[in-house]
C-alpha positions, -999 to +999 in steps of 0.1 A: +641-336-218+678-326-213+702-356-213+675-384-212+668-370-249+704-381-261+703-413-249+715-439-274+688-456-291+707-490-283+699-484-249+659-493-260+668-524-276+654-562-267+624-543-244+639-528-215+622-522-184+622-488-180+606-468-149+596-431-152+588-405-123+567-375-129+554-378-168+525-354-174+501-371-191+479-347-215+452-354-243+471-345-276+457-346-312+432-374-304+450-395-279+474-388-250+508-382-246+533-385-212+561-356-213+590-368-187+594-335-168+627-322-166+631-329-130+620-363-136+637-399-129+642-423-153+655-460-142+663-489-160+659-521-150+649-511-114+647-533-089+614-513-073+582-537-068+559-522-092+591-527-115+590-559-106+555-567-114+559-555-148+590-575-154+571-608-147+542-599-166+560-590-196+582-623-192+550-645-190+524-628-216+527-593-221+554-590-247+531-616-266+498-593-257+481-569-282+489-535-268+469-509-274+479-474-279+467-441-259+485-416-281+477-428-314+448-435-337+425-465-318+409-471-351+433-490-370+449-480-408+425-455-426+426-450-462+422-421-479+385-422-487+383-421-453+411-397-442+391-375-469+358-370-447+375-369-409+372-337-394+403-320-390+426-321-370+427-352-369+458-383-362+456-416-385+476-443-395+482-447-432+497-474-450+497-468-487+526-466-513+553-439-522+539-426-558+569-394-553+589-380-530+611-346-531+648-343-517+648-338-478+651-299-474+670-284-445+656-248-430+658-226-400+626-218-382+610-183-374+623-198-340+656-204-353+656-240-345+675-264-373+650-284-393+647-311-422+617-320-436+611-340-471+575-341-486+567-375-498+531-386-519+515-418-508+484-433-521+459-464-516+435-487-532+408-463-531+427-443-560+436-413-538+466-395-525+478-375-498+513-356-494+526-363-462+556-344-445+581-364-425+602-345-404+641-350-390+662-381-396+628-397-412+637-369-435+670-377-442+670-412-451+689-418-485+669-411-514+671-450-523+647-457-497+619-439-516+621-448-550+604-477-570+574-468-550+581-486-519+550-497-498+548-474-464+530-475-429+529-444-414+517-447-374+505-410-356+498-390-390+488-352-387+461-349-409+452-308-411+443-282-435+473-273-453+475-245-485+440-257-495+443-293-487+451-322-465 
């Protein structure tokens, strides 16, 4: 939230250690997710014991480690067979190729936030499809990224009922 929102994605790069006070952690679509309150601290590289800790385990084995995720789907890549009799709602990973895509499409909400969104079509072995929506700068990559049908792994899909479909 606030300022810690803007920060430069640069300052993420080669794994920094990064310490977070008061994140509310809450069950969302399947998995959970931490929120950094507003009046929370975030530190990096902090020189705190528990930081510490983290530091040397991540130096000796974690960053080699399989991690795995709270907040997305535990069950590895479904296809679209399988996406097809999930109950809804439900969050998958999807990796498939991109059989069409539309221009991104810029619109103000009912809340009057700014938004871009660009519906794309990817489909699997099993011989289905699925339109999925990606949202903000996803949605504004150049259009040269999606054509000749471009294979795509899609981590934390929204799968839901949507004008009739998935």
């Amino acid at each position: 939230w606030g300022e810690r929102a803007t920060k430069e994605d640069k300052a993420f790069d080669g794994n920094p250690l990064v310490c977070l006070k008061s994140v509310t952690v809450k069950e969302f679509k399947g998995g959970r997710s931490g929120s950094l309150e507003q009046a929370g601290v975030m530190l990096f590289d902090s020189d705190l014991p528990d930081a510490q800790r983290v530091r040397q385990w991540w130096a000796q084995s974690g960053k080699n480690a399989n991690l795995m995720s709270l907040s997305l789907s535990q069950e590895g890549i479904a296809d679209m067979q399988t996406i097809q009799m999930k109950a809804l709602p439900c969050t998958v990973d999807v990796c498939g190729v991109i059989v069409s895509f539309k221009p991104s499409f810029s619109f103000t909400s009912q809340a009057g936030k700014e938004l871009v969104k660009r519906d794309i079509v990817v489909g699997d072995h099993t011989g289905l499809s699925m339109q999925v929506t990606l949202w903000g700068d996803r949605a504004q990559q150049a259009d040269a990224n999606f054509d000749g049908q471009p294979a795509i792994l899609l981590r934390g899909v929204l799968v839901k009922e949507w004008n009739g479909g998935r």
